[in-house]
C-alpha positions as CSV (number, residue, x, y, z in Angstrom):
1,X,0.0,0.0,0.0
2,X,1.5,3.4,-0.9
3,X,1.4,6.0,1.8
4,X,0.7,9.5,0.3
5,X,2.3,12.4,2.5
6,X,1.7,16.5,2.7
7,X,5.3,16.8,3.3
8,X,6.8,18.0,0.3
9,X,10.4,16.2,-1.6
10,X,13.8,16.7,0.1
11,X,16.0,18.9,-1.9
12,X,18.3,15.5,-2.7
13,X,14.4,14.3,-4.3
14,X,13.5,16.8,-6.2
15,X,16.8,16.5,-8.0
16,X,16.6,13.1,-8.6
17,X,13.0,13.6,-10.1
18,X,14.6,16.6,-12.4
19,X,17.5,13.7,-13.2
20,X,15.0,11.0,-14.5
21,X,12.5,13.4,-15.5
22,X,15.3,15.3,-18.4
23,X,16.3,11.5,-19.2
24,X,13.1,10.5,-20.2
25,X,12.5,13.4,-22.3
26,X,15.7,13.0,-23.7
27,X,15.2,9.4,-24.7
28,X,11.5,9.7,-25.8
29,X,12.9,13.1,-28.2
30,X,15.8,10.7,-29.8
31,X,13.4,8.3,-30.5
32,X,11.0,10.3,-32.2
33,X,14.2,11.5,-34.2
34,X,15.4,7.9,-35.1
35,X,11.9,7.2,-36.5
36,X,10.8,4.7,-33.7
37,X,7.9,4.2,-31.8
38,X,7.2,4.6,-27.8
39,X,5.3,2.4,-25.2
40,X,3.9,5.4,-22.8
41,X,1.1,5.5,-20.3
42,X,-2.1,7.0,-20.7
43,X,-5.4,7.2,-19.2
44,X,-4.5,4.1,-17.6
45,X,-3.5,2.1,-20.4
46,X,0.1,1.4,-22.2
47,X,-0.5,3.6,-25.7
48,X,2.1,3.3,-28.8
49,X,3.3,6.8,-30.0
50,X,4.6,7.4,-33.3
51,X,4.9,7.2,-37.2
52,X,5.9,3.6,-36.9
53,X,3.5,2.0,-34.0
54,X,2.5,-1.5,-34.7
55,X,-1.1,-1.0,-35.1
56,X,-3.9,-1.8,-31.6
57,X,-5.6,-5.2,-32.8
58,X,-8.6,-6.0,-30.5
């Protein structure tokens, strides 16, 4: 069960989220530049972004 506080990140936290947050950016903008698809989460659901996304069969 995850425990949801008021108390807001440590300084050493929020850099880490910065960290991982500019490294996902960066990796989803050099895919989008190589031409590849992504696997992101949306609404709840695992999507496929891009020009080259194997089509939802269902």
């Amino acid at each position: 069960m995850m425990t949801i506080t008021s108390v807001p990140p440590s300084p050493q936290a929020q850099a880490m989220l910065k960290a991982l947050q500019t490294a996902v950016a960066n990796s989803l903008d050099k895919k989008q530049k190589l031409g590849q698809y992504a696997v992101i989460w949306q609404n709840g659901q695992p999507v496929q972004t891009g020009s080259d996304a194997p089509k939802a069969t269902q």
